[in-house]
N, C-alpha and C positions, 0 to 999 in steps of 0.2 A: 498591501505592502506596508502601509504607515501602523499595522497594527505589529507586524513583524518587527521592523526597525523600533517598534515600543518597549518589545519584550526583550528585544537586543539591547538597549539602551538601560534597560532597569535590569540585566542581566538573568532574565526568567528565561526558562525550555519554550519552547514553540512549536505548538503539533498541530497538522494540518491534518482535515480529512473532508471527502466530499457524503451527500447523502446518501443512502441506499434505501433499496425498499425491503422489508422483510414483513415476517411474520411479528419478529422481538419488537421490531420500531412503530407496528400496529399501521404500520403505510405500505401503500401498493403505488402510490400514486406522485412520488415526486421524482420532480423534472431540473430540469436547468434551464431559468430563463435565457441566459444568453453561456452558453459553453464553452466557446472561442477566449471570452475575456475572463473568466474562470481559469482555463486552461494554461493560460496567459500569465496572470497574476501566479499561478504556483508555479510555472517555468522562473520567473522573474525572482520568486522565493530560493529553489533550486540555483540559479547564477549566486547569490549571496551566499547560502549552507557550501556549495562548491569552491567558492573565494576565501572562505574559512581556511583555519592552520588545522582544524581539529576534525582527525578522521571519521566518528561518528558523523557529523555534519556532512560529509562527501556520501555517506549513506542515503543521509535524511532527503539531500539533492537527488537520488536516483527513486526515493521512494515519490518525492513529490514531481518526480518526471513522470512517472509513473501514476500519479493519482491523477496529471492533467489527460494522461492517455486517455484513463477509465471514464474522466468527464466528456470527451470528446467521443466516446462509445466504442471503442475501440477494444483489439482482447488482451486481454492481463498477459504480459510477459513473461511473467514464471507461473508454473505450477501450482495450483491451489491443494495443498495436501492437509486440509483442517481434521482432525481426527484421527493423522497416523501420530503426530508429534505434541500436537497443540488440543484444546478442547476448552467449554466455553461452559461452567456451571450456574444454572438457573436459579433464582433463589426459594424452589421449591425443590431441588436437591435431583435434575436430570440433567444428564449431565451428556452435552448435543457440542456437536464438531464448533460450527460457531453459531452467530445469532444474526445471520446475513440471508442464512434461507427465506424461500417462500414459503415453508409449512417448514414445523420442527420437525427434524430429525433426530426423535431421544435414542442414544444408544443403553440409555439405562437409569436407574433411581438410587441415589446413593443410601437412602431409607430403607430401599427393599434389598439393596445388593453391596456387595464392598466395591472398589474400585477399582479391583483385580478381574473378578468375575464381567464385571460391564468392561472394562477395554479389553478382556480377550476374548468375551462372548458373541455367541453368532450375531446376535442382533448390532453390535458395534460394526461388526465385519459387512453385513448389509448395509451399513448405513453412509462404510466407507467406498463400496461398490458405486452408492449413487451418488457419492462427490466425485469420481471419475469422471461421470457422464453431466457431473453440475455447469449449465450454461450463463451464469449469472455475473462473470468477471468481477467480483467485488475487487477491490482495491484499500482493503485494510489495514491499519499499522499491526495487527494480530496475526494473522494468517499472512501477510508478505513479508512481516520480521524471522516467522520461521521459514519461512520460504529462500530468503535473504541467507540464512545463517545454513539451511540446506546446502545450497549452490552458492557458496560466493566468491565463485570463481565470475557467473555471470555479472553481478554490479560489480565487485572490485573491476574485470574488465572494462566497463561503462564506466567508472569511476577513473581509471588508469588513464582513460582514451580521452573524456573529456578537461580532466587538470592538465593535460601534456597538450594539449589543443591551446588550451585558457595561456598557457606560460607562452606557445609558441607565438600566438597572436597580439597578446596582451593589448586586448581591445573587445571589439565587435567577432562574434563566434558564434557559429552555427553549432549546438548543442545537439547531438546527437540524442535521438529519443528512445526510451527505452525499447528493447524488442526488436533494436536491430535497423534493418535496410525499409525500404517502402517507401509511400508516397506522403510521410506525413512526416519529412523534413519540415524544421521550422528555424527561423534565426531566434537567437534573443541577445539581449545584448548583458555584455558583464558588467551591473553596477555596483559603484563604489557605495561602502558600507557605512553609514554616518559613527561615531565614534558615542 
């Protein structure tokens, strides 16, 4: 939080994201020592980006509701669609949905092929098959900004429901969590923003 109110304060962007394991980050193997205070501290991020005047920021609050979900192990809220809209080039010229997988999935070599032939080609088409059935719930600013701008009917809603909660309260409010209804209601409280 005190790195947050830094970056607000010296008037910098502030992007939050949590680990993953892939193939690109050469790790299979990390964890979260503690998830709860994790999950916490960017709910707590989210009450501030939502207290904001600036719409982007009522965004960045649903994205980082959404990254504590992903900490917490919980499944991604939207759609993971990396490779219909979005895609992720390596800097040996393959060019793979994103860089979140457990093994790559190249749909193609911009050395060997143009950029027409690999995203209409079979092998792109296969490779968007098996991010249908992808079990990995990443929670990235890449693949849920397109996701976001896909659907945004679903955050503008999340976004709509929580500012009109925040006004009606003007206080202590239970922040609805991405994804909807279930058992992982949580409170947080709305704090004031240092100047």
């Amino acid at each position: 939080m005190a790195l947050y109110q830094m970056a607000c304060a010296m008037g910098w962007e502030f992007a939050t994201a949590a680990p993953h394991n892939s193939f690109y980050f050469h790790k299979h193997d990390n964890t979260f020592e503690d998830p709860e205070m994790i999950a916490r501290e960017l709910e707590r991020i989210a009450t501030m980006l939502l207290k904001s005047s600036r719409p982007k920021n009522w965004f960045r609050a649903y994205f980082n509701v959404g990254l504590a979900n992903r900490v917490r192990g919980r499944k991604r809220p939207l759609p993971c669609e990396v490779g219909e809209d979005v895609f992720f080039l390596d800097p040996y010229g393959d060019v793979i949905p994103c860089n979140g997988s457990d093994e790559p999935m190249i749909m193609g070599n911009l050395i060997e092929q143009t950029f027409e032939e690999i995203w209409n080609g079979e092998k792109a088409a296969q490779v968007r098959k098996k991010i249908r059935n992808c079990s990995k719930q990443c929670w990235m600013i890449g693949s849920v900004s397109a996701a976001m701008k896909r659907r945004p009917f679903i955050p503008g809603k999340w976004v709509l429901k929580n500012k009109l909660k925040m006004f009606a309260k003007n206080g202590n409010v239970s922040l609805d969590p991405v994804g909807g209804k279930g058992d992982h209601q949580y409170k947080i409280l709305f704090y004031e923003e240092k100047p």
